[in-house]
PDB file of N, CA, C and O in Angstrom, chain B, residues numbered from 101:
ATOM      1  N   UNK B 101       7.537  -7.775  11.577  1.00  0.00           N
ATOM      2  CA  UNK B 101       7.109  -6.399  11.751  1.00  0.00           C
ATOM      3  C   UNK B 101       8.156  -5.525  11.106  1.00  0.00           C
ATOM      4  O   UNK B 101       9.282  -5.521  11.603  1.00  0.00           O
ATOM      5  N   UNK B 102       7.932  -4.891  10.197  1.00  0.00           N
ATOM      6  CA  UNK B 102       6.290  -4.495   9.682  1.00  0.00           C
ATOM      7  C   UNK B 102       5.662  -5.094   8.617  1.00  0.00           C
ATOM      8  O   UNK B 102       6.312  -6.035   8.162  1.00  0.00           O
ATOM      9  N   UNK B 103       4.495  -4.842   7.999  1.00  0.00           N
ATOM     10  CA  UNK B 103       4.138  -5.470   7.791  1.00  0.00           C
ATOM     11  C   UNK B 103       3.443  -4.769   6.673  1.00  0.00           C
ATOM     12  O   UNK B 103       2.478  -4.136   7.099  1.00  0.00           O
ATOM     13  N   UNK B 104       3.661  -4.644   5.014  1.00  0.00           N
ATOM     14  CA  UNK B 104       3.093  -3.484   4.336  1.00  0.00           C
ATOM     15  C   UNK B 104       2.232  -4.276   3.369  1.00  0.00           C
ATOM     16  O   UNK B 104       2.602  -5.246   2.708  1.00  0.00           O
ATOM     17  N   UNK B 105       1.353  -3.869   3.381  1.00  0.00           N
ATOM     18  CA  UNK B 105       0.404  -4.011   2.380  1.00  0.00           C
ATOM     19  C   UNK B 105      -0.141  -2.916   1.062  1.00  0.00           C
ATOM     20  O   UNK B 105      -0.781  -1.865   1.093  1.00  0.00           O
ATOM     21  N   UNK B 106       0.392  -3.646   0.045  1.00  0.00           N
ATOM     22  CA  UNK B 106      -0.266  -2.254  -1.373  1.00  0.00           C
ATOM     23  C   UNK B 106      -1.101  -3.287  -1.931  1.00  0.00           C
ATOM     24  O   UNK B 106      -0.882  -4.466  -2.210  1.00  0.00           O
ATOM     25  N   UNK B 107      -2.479  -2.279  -2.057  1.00  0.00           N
ATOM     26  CA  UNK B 107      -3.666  -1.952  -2.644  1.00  0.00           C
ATOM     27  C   UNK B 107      -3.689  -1.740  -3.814  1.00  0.00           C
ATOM     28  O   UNK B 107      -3.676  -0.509  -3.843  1.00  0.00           O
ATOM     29  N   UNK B 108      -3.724  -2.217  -5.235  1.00  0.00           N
ATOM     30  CA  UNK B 108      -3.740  -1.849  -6.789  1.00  0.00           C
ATOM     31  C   UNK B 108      -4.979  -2.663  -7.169  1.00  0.00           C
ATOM     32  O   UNK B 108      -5.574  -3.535  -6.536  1.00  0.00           O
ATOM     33  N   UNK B 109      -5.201  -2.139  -8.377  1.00  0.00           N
ATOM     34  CA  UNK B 109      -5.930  -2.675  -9.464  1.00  0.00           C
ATOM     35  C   UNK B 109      -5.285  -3.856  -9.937  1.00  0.00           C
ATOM     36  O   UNK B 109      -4.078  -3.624  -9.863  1.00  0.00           O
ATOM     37  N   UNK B 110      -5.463  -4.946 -10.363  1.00  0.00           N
ATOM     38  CA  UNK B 110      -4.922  -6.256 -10.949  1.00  0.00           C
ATOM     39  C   UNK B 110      -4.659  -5.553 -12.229  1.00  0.00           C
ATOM     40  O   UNK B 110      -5.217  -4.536 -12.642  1.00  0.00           O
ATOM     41  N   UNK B 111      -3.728  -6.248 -12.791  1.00  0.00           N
ATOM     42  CA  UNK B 111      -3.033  -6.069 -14.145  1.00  0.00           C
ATOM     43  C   UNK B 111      -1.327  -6.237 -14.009  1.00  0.00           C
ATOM     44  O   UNK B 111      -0.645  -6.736 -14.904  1.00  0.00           O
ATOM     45  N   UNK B 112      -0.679  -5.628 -12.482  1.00  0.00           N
ATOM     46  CA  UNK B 112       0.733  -5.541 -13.020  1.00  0.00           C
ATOM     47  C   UNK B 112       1.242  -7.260 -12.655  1.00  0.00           C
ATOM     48  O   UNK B 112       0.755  -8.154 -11.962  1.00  0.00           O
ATOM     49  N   UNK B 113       2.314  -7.157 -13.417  1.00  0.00           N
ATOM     50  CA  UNK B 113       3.034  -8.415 -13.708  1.00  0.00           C
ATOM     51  C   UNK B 113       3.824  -8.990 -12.613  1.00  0.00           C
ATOM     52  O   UNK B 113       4.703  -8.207 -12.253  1.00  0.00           O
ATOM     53  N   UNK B 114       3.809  -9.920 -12.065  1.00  0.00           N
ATOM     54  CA  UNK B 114       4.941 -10.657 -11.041  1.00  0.00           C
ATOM     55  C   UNK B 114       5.941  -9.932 -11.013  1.00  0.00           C
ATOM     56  O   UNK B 114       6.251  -9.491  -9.906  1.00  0.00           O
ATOM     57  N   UNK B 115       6.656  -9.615 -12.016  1.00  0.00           N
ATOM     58  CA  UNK B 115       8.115  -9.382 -12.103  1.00  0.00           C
ATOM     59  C   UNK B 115       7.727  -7.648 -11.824  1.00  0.00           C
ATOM     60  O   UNK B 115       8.665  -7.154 -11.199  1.00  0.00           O
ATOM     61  N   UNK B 116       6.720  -6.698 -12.085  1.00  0.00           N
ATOM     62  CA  UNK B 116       6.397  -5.445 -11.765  1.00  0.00           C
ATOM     63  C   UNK B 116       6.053  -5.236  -9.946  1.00  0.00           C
ATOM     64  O   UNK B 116       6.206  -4.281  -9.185  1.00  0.00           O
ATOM     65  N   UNK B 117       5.599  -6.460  -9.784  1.00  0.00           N
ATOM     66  CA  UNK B 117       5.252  -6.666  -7.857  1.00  0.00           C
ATOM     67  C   UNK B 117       6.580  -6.746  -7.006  1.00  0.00           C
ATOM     68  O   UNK B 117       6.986  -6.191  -5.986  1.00  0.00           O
ATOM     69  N   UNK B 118       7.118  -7.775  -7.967  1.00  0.00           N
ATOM     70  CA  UNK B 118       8.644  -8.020  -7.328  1.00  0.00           C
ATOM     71  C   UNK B 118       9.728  -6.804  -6.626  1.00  0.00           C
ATOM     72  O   UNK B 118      10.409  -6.654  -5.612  1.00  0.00           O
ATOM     73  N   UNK B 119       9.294  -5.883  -8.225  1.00  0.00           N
ATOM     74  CA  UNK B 119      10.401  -5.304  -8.231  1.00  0.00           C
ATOM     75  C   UNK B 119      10.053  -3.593  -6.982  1.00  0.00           C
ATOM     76  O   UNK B 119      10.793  -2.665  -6.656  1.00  0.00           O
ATOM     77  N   UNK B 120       8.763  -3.888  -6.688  1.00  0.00           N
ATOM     78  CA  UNK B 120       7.947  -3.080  -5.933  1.00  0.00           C
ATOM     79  C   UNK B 120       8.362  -3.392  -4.803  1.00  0.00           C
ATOM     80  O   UNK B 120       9.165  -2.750  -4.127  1.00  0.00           O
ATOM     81  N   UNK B 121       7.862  -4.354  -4.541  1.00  0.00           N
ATOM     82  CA  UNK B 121       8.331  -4.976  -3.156  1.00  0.00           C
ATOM     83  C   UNK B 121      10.115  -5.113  -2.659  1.00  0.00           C
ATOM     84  O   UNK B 121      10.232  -5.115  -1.433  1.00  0.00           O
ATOM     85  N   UNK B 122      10.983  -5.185  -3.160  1.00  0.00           N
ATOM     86  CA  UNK B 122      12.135  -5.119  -2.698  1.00  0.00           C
ATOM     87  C   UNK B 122      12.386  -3.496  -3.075  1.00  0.00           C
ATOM     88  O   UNK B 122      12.706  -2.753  -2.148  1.00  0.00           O
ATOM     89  N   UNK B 123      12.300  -3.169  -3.880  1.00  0.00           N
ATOM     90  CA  UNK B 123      12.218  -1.622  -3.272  1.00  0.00           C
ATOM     91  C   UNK B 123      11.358  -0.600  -1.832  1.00  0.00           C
ATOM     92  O   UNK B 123      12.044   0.260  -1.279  1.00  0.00           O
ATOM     93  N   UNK B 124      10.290  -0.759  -1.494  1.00  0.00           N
ATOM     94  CA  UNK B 124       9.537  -1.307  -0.480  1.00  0.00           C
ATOM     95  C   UNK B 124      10.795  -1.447   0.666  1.00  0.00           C
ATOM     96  O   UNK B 124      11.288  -0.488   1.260  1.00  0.00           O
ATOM     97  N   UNK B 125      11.286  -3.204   0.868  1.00  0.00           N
ATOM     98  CA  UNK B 125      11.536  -3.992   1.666  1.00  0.00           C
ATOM     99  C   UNK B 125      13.227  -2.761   1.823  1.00  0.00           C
ATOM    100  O   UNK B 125      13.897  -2.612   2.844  1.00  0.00           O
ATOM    101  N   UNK B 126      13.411  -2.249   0.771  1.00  0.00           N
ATOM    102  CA  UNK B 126      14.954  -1.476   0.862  1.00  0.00           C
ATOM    103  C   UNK B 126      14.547   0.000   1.926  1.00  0.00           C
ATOM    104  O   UNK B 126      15.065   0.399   2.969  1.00  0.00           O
ATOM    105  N   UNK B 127      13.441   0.508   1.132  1.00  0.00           N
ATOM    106  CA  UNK B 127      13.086   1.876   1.670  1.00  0.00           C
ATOM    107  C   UNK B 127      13.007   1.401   3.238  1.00  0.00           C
ATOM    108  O   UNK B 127      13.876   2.093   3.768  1.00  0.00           O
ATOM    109  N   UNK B 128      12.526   0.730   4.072  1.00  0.00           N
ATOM    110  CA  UNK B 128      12.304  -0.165   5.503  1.00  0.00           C
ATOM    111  C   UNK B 128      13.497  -0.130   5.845  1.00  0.00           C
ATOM    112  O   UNK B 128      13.809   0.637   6.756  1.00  0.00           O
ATOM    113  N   UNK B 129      14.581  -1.019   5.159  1.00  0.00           N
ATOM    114  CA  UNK B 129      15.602  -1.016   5.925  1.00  0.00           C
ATOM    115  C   UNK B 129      16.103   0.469   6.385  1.00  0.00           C
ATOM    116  O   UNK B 129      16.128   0.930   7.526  1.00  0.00           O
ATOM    117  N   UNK B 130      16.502   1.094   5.126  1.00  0.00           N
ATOM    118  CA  UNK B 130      17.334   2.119   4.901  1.00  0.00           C
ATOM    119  C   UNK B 130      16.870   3.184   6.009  1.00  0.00           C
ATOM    120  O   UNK B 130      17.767   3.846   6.530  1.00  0.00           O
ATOM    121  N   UNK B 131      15.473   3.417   6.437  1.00  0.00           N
ATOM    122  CA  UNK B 131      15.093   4.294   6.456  1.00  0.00           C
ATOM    123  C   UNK B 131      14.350   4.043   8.181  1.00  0.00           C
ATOM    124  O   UNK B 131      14.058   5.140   8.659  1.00  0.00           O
ATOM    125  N   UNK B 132      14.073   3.058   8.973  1.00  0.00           N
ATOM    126  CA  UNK B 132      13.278   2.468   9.687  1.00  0.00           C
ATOM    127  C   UNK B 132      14.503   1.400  10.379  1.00  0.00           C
ATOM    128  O   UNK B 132      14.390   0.984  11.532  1.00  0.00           O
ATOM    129  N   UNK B 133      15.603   1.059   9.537  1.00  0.00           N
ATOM    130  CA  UNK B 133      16.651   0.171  10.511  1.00  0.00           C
ATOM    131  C   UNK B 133      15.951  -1.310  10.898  1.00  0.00           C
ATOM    132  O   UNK B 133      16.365  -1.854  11.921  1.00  0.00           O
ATOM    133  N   UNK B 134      14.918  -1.968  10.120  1.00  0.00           N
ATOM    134  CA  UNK B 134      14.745  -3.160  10.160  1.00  0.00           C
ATOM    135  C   UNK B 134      15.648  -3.994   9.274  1.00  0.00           C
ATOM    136  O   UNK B 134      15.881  -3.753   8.089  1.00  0.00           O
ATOM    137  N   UNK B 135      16.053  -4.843   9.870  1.00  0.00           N
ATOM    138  CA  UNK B 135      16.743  -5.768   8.698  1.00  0.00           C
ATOM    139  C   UNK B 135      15.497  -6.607   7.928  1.00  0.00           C
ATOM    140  O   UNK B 135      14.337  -6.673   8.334  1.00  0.00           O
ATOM    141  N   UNK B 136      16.041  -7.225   6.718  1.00  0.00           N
ATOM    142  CA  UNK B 136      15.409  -7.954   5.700  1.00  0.00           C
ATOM    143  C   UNK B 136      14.445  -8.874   6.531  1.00  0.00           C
ATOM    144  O   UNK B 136      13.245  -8.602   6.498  1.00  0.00           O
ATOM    145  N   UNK B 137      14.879  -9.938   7.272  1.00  0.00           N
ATOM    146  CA  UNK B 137      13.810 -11.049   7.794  1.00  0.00           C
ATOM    147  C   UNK B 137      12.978  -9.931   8.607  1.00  0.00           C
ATOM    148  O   UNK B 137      12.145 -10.384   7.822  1.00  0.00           O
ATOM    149  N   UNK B 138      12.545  -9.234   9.148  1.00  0.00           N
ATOM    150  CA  UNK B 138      11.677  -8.532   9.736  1.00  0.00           C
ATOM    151  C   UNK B 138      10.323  -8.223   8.692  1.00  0.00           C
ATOM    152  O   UNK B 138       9.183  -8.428   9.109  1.00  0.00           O
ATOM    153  N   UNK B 139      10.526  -7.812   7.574  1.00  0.00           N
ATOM    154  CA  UNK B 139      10.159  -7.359   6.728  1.00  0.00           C
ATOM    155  C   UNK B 139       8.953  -8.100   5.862  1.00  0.00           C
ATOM    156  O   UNK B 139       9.375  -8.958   5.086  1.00  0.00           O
ATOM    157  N   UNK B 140       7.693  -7.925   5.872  1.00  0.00           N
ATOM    158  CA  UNK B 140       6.524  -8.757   5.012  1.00  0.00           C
ATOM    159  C   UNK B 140       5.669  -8.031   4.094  1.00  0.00           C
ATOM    160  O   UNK B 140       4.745  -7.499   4.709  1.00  0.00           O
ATOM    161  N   UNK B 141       5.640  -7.819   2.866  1.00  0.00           N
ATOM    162  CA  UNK B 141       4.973  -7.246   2.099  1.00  0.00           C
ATOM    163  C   UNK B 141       3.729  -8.075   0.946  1.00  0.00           C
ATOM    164  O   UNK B 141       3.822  -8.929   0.064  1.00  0.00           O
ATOM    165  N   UNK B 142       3.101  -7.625   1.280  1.00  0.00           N
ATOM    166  CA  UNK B 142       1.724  -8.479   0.402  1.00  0.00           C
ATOM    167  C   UNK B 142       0.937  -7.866  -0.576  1.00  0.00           C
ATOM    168  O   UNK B 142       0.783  -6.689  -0.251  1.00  0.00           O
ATOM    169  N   UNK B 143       0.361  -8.127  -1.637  1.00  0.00           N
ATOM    170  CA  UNK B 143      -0.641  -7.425  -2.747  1.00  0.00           C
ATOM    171  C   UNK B 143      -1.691  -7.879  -2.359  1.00  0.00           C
ATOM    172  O   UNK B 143      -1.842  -9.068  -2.076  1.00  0.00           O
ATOM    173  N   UNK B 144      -2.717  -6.871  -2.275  1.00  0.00           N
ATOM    174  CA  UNK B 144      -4.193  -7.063  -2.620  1.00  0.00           C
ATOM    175  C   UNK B 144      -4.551  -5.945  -3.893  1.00  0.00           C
ATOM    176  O   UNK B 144      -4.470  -4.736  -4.113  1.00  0.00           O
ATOM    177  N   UNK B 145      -5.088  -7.449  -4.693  1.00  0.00           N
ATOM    178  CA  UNK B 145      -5.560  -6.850  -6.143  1.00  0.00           C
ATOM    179  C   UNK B 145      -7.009  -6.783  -5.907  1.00  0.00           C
ATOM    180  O   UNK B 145      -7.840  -7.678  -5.753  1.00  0.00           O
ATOM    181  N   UNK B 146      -7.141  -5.064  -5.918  1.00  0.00           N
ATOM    182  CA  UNK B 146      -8.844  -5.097  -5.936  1.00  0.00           C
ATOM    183  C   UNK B 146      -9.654  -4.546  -7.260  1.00  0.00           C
ATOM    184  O   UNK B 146      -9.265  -3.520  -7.818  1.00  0.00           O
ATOM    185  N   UNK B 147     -10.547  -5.118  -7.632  1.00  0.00           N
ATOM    186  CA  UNK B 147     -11.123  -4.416  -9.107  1.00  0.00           C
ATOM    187  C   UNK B 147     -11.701  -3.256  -8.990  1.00  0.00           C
ATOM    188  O   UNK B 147     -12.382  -2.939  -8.015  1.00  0.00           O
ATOM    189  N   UNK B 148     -11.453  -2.462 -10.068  1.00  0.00           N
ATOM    190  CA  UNK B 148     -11.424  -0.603 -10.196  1.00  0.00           C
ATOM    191  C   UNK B 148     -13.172  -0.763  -9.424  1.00  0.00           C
ATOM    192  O   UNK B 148     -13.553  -0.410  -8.308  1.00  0.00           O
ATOM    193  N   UNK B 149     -13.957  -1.456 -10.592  1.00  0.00           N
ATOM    194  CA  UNK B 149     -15.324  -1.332  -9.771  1.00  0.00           C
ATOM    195  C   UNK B 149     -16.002  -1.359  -8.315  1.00  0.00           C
ATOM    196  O   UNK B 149     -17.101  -0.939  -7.955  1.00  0.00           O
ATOM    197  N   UNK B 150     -14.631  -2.212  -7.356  1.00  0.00           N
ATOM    198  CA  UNK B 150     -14.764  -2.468  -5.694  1.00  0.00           C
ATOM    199  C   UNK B 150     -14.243  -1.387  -5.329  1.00  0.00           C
ATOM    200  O   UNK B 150     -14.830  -0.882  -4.372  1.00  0.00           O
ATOM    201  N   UNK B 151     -13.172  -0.695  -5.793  1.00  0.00           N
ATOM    202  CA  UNK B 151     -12.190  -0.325  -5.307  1.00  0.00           C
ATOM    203  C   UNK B 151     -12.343   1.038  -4.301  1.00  0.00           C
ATOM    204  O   UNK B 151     -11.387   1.452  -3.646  1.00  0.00           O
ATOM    205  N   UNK B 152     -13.973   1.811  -4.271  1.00  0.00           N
ATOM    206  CA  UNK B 152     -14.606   2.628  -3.638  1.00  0.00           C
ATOM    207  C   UNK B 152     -15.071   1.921  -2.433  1.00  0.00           C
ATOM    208  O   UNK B 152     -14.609   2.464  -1.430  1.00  0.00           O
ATOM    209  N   UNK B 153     -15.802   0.930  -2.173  1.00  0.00           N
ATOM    210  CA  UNK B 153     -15.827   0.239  -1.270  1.00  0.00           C
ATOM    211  C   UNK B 153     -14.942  -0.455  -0.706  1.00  0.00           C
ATOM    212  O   UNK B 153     -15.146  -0.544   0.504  1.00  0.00           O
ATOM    213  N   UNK B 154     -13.862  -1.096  -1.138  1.00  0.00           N
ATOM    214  CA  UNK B 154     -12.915  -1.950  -0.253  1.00  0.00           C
ATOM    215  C   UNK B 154     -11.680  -1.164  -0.051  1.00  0.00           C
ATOM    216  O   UNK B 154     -10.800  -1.618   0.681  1.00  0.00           O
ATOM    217  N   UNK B 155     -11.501   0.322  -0.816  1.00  0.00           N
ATOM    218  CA  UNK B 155     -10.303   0.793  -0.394  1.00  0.00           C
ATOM    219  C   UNK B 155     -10.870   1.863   0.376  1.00  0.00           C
ATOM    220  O   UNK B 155     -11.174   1.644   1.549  1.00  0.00           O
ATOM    221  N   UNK B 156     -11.139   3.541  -0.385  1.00  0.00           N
ATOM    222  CA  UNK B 156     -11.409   4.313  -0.840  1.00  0.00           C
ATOM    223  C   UNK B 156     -12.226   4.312   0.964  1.00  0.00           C
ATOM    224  O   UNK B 156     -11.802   4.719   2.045  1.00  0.00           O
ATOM    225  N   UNK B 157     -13.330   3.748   0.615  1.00  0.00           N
ATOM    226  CA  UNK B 157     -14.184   4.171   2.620  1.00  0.00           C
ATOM    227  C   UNK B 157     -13.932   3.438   3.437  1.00  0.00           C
ATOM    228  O   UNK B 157     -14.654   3.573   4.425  1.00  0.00           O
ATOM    229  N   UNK B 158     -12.932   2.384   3.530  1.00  0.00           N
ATOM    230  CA  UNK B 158     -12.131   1.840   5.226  1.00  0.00           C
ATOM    231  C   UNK B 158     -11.166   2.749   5.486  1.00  0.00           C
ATOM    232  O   UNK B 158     -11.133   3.521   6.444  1.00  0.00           O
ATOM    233  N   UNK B 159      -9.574   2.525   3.712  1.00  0.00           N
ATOM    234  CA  UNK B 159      -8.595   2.338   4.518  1.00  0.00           C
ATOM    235  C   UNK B 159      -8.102   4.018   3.894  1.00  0.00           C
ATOM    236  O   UNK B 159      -7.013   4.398   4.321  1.00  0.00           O
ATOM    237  N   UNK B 160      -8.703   4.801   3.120  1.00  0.00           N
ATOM    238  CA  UNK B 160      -8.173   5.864   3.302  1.00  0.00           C
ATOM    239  C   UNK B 160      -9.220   6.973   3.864  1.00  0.00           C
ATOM    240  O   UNK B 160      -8.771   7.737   4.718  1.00  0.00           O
ATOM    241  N   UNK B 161     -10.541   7.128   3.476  1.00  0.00           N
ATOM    242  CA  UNK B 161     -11.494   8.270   4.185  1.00  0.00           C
ATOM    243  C   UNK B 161     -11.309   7.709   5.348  1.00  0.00           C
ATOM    244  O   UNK B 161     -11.061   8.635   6.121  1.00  0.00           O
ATOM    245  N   UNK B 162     -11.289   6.677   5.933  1.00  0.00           N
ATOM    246  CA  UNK B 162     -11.460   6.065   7.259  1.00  0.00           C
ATOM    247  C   UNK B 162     -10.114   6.196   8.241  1.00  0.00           C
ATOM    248  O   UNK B 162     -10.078   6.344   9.463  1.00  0.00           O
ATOM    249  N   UNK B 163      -9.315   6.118   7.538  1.00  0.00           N
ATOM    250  CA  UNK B 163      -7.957   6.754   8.425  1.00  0.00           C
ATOM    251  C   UNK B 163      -7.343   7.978   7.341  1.00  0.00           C
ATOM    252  O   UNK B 163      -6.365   7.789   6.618  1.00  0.00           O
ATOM    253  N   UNK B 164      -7.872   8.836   7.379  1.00  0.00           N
ATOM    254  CA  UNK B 164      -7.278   9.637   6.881  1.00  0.00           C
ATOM    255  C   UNK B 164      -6.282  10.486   7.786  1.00  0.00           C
ATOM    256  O   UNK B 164      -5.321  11.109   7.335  1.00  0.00           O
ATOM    257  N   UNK B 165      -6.516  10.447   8.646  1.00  0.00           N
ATOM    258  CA  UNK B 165      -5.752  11.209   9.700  1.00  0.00           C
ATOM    259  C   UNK B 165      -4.071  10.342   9.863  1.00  0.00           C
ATOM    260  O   UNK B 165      -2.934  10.651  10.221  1.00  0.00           O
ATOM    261  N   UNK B 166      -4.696   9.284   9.421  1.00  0.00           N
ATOM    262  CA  UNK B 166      -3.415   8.704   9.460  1.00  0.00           C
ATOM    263  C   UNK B 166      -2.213   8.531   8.622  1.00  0.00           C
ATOM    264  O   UNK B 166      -1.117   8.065   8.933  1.00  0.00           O
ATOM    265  N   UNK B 167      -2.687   9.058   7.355  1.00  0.00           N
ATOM    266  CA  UNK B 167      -2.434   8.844   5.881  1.00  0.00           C
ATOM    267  C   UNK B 167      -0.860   9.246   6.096  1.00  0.00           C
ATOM    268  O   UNK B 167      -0.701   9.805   7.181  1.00  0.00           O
ATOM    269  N   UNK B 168      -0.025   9.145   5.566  1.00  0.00           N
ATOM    270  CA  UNK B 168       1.318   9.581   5.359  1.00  0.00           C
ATOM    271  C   UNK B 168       0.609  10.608   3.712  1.00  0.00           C
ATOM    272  O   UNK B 168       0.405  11.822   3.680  1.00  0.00           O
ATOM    273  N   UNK B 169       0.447   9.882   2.877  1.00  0.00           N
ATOM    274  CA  UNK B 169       0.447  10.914   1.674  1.00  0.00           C
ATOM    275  C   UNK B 169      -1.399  10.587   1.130  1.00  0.00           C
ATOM    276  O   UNK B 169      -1.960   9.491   1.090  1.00  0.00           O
ATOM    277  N   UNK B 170      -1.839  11.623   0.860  1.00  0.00           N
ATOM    278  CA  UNK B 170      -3.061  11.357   0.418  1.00  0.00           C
ATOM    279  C   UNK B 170      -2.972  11.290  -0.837  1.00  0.00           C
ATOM    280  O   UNK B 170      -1.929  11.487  -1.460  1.00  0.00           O
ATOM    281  N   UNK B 171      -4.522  10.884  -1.539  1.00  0.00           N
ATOM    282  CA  UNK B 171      -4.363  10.619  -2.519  1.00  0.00           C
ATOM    283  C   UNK B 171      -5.282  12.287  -3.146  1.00  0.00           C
ATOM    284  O   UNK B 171      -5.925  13.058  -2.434  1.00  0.00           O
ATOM    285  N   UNK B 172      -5.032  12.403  -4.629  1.00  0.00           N
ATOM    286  CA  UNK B 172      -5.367  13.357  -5.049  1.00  0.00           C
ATOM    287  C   UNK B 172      -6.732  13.412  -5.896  1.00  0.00           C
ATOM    288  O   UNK B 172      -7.224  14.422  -6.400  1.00  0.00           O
ATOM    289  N   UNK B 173      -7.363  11.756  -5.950  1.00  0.00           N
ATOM    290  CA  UNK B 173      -8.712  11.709  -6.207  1.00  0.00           C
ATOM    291  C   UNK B 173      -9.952  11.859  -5.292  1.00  0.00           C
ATOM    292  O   UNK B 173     -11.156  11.926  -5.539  1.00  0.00           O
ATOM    293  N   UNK B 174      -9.124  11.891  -3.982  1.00  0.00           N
ATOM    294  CA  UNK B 174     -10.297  11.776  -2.863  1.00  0.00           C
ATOM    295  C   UNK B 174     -10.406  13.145  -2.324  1.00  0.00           C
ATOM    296  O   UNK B 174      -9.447  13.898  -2.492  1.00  0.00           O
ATOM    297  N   UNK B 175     -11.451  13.562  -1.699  1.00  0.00           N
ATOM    298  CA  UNK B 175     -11.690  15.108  -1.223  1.00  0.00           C
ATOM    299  C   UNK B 175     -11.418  14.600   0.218  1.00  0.00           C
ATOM    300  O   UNK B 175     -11.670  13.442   0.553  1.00  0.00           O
ATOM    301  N   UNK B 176     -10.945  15.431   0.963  1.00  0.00           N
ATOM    302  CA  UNK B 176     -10.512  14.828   1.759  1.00  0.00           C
ATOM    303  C   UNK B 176     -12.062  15.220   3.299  1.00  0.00           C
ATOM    304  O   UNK B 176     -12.709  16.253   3.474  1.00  0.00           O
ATOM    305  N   UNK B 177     -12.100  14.121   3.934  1.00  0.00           N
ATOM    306  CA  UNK B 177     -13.248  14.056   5.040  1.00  0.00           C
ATOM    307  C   UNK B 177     -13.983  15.261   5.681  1.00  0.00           C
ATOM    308  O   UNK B 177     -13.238  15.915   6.412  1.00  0.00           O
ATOM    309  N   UNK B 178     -14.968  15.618   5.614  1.00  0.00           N
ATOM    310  CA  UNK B 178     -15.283  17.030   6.576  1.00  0.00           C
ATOM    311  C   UNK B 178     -15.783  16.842   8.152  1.00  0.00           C
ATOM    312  O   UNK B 178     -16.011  17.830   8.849  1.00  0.00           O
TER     313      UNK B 178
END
């Protein structure tokens, strides 16, 4: 715990995930006071064409209230 999950389009490179994720795993410590083994970060690569259905209406219209930062393509819920 915790436990972060990022949402992208497939295309970036291992070494572009990597370098995501321990930045990620730093911002946690630094900022939240978990040490490193606490820490689990995972990719889900979803295709641009899903990406209205599997992102877009669960995990952001659907918790939007929860959002830390919204995004600037979505209108936000009425």
């Amino acid at each position: 715990m915790p436990h972060v999950i990022v949402k992208l389009w497939p295309s970036k490179s291992e070494q572009q995930k990597q370098a995501l994720s321990d930045f990620i795993a730093q911002g946690v410590m630094d900022h939240l006071g978990y040490g490193e083994g606490a820490i689990s970060i995972g990719f889900d690569e979803v295709a641009a064409d899903d990406w209205e259905d599997q992102v877009v209406k669960p995990d952001i219209l659907g918790k939007w209230p929860s959002l830390s930062k919204q995004p600037g393509y979505v209108d936000p819920p009425s």
